[in-house]
Chimera marker file (.cmm) of the C-alpha trace (Angstrom):
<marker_set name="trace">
<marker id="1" x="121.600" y="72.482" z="99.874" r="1" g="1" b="0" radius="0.5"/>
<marker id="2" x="124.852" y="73.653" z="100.978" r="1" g="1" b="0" radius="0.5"/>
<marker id="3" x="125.959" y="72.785" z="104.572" r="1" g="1" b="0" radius="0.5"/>
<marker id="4" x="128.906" y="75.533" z="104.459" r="1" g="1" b="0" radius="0.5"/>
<marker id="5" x="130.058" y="78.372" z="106.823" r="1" g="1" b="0" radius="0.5"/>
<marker id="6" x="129.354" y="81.744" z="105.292" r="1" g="1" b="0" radius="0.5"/>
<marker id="7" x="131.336" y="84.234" z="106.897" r="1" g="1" b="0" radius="0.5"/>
<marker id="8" x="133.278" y="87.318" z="105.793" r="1" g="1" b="0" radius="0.5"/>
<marker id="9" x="136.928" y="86.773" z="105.027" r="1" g="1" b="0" radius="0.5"/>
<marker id="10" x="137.867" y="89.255" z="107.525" r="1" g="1" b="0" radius="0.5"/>
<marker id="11" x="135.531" y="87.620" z="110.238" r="1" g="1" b="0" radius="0.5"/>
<marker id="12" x="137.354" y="84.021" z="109.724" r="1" g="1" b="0" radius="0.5"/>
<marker id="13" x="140.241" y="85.689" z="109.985" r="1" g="1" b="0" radius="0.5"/>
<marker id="14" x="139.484" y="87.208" z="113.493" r="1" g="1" b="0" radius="0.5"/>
<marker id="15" x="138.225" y="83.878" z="114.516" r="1" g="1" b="0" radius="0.5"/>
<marker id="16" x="141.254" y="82.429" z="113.360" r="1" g="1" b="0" radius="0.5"/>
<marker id="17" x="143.265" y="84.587" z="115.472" r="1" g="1" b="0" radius="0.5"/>
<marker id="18" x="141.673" y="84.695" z="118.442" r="1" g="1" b="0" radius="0.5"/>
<marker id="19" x="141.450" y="81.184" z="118.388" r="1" g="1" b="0" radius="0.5"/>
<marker id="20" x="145.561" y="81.195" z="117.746" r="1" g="1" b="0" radius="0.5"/>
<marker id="21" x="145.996" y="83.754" z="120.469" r="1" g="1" b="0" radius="0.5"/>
<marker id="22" x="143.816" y="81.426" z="123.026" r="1" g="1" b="0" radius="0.5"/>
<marker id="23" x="146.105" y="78.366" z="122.182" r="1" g="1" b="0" radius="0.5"/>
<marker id="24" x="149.264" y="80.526" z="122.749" r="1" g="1" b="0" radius="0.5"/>
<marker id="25" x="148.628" y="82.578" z="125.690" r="1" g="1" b="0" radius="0.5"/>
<marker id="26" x="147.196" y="79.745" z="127.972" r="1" g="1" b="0" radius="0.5"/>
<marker id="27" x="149.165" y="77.101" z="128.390" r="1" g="1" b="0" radius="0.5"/>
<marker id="28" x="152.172" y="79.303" z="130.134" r="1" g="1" b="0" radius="0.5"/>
<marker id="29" x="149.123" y="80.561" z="132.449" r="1" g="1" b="0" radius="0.5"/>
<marker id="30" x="148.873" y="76.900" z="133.382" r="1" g="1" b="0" radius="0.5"/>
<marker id="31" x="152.499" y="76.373" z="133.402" r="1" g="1" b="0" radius="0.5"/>
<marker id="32" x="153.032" y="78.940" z="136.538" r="1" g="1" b="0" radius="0.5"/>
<marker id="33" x="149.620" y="77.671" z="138.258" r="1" g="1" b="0" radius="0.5"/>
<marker id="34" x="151.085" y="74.573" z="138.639" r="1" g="1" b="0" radius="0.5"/>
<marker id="35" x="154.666" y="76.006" z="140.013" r="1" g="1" b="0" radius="0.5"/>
<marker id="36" x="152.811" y="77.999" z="142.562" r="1" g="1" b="0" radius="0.5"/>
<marker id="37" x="153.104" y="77.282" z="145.825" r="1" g="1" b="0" radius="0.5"/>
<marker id="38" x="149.570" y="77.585" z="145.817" r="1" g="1" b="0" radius="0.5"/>
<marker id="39" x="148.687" y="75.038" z="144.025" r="1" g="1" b="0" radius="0.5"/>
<marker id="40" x="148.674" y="72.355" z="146.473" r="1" g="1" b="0" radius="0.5"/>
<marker id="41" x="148.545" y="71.846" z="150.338" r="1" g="1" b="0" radius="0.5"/>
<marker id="42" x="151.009" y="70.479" z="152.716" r="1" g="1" b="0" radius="0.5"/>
<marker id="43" x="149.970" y="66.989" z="151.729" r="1" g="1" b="0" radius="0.5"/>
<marker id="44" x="151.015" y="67.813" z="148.031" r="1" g="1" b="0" radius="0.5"/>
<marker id="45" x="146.946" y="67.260" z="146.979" r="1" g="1" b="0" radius="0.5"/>
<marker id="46" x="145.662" y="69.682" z="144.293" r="1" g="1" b="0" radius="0.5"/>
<marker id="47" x="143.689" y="73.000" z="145.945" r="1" g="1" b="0" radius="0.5"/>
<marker id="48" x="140.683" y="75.194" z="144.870" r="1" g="1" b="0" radius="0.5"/>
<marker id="49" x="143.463" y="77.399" z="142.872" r="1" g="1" b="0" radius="0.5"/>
<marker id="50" x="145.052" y="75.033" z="140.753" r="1" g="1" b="0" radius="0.5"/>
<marker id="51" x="141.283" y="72.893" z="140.299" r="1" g="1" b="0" radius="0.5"/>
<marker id="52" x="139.782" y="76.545" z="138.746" r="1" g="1" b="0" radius="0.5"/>
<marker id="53" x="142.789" y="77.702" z="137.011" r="1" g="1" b="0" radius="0.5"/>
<marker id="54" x="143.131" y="73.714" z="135.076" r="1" g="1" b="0" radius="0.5"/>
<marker id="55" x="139.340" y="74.315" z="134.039" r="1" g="1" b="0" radius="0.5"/>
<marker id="56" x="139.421" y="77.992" z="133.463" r="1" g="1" b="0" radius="0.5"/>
<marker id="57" x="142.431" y="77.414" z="130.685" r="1" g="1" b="0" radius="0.5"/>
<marker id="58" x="140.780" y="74.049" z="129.599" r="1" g="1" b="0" radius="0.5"/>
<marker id="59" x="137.935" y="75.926" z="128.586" r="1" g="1" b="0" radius="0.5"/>
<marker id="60" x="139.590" y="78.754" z="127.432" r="1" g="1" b="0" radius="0.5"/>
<marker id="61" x="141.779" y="76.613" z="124.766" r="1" g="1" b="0" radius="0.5"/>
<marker id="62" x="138.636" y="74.291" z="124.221" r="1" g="1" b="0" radius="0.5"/>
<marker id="63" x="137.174" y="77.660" z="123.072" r="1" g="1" b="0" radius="0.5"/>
<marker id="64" x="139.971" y="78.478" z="120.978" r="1" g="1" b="0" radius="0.5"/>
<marker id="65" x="140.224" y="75.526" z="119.278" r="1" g="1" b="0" radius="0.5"/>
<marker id="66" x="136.807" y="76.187" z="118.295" r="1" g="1" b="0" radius="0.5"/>
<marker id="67" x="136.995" y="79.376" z="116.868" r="1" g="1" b="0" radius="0.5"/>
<marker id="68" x="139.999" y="78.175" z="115.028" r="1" g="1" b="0" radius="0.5"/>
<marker id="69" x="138.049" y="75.566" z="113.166" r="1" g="1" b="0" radius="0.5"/>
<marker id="70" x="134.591" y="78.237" z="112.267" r="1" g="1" b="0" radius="0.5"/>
<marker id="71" x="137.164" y="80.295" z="111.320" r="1" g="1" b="0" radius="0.5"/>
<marker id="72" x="138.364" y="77.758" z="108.504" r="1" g="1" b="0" radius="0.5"/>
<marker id="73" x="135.314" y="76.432" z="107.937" r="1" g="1" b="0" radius="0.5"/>
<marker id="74" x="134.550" y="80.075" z="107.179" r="1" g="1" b="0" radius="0.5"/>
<marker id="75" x="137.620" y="80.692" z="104.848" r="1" g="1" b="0" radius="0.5"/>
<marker id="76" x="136.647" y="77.660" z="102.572" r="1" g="1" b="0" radius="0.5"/>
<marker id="77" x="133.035" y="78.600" z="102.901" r="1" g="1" b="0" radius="0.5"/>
<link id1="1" id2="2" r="1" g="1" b="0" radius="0.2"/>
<link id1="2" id2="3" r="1" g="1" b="0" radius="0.2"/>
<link id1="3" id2="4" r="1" g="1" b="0" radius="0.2"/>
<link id1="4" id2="5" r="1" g="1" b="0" radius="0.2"/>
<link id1="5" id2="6" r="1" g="1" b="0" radius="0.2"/>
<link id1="6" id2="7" r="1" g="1" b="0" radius="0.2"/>
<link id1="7" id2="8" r="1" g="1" b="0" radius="0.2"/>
<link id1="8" id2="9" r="1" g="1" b="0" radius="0.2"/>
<link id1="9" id2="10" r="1" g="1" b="0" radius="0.2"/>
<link id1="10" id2="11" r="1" g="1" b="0" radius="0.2"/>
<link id1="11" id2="12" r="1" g="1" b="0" radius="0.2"/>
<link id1="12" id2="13" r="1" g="1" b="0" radius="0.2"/>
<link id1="13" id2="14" r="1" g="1" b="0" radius="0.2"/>
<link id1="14" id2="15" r="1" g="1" b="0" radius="0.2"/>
<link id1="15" id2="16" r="1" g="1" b="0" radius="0.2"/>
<link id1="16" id2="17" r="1" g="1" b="0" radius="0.2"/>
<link id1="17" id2="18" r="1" g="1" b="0" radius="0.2"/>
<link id1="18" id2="19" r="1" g="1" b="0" radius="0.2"/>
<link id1="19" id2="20" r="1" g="1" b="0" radius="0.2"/>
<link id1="20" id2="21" r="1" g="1" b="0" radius="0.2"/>
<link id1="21" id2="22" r="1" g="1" b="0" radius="0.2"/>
<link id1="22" id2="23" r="1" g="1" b="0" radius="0.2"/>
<link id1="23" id2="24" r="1" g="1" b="0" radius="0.2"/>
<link id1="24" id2="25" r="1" g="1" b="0" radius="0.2"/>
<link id1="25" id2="26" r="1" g="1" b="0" radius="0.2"/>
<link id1="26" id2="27" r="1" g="1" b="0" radius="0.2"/>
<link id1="27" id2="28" r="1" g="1" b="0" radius="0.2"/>
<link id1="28" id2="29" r="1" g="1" b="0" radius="0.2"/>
<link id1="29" id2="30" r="1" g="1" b="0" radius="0.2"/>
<link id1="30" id2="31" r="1" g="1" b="0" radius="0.2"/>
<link id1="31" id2="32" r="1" g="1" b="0" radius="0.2"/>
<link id1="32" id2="33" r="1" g="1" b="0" radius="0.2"/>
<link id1="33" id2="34" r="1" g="1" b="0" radius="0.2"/>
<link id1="34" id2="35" r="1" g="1" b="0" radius="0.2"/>
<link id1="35" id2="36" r="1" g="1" b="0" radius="0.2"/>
<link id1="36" id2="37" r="1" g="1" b="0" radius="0.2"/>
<link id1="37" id2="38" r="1" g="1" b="0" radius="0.2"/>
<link id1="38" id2="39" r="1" g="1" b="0" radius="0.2"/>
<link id1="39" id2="40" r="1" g="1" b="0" radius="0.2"/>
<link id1="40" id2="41" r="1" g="1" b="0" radius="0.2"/>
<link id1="41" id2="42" r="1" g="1" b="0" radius="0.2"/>
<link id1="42" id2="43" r="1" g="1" b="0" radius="0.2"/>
<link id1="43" id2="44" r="1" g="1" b="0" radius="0.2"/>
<link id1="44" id2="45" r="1" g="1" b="0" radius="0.2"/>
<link id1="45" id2="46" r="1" g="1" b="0" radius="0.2"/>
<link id1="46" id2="47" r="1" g="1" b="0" radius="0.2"/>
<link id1="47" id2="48" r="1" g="1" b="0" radius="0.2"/>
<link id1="48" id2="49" r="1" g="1" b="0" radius="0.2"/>
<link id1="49" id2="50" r="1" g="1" b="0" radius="0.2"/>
<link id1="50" id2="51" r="1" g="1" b="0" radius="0.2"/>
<link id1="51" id2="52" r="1" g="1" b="0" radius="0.2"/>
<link id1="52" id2="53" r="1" g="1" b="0" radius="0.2"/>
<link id1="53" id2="54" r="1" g="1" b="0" radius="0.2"/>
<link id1="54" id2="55" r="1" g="1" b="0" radius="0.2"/>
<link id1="55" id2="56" r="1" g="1" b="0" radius="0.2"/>
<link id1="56" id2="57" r="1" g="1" b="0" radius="0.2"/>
<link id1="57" id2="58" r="1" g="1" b="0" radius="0.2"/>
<link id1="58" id2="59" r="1" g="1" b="0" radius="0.2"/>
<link id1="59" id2="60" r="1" g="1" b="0" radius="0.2"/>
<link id1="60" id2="61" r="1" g="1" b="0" radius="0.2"/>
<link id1="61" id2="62" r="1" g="1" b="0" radius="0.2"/>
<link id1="62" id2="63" r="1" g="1" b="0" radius="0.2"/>
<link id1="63" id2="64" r="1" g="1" b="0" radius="0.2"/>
<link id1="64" id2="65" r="1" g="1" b="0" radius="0.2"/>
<link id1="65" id2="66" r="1" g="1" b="0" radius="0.2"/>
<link id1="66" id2="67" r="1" g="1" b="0" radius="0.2"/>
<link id1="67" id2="68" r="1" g="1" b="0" radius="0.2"/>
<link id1="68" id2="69" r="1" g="1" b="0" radius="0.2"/>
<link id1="69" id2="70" r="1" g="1" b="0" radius="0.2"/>
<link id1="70" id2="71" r="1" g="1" b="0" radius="0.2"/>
<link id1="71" id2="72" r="1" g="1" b="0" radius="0.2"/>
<link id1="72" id2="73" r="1" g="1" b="0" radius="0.2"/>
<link id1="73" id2="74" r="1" g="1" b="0" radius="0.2"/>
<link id1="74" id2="75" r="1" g="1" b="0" radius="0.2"/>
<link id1="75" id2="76" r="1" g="1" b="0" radius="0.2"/>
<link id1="76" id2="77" r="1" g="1" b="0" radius="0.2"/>
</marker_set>
């Protein structure tokens, strides 16, 4: 019985990309959230906006990193 990913070559590839783009584009989306002066209140504590941006790029990269590895799991089949 073979356990393997079957995907099309250009389908892993997507994945693969996506997944790439995900771990790129995120993390300077994070970067600013945390220089923004909204990010915390006049007692320096974390607000709202920097609590749903942390878990909206979290899960974003989490997702990523997902799609990068079905995407190679794909490629070798």
């Amino acid at each position: 019985m073979d356990n393997g990913i079957v995907l099309p070559t250009a389908l892993a590839v997507i994945l693969i990309i996506g997944g790439l783009w995900s771990l790129i584009v995120w993390p300077p989306y994070l970067i600013e959230a945390y220089k923004s002066p909204k990010a915390r209140d006049e007692k320096g504590a974390p607000t709202r906006y920097l609590t749903v941006n942390l878990m909206k790029v979290t899960t974003s990269m989490l997702f990523g990193l997902v799609a990068i590895i079905i995407g190679f799991r794909g490629l070798m089949g």
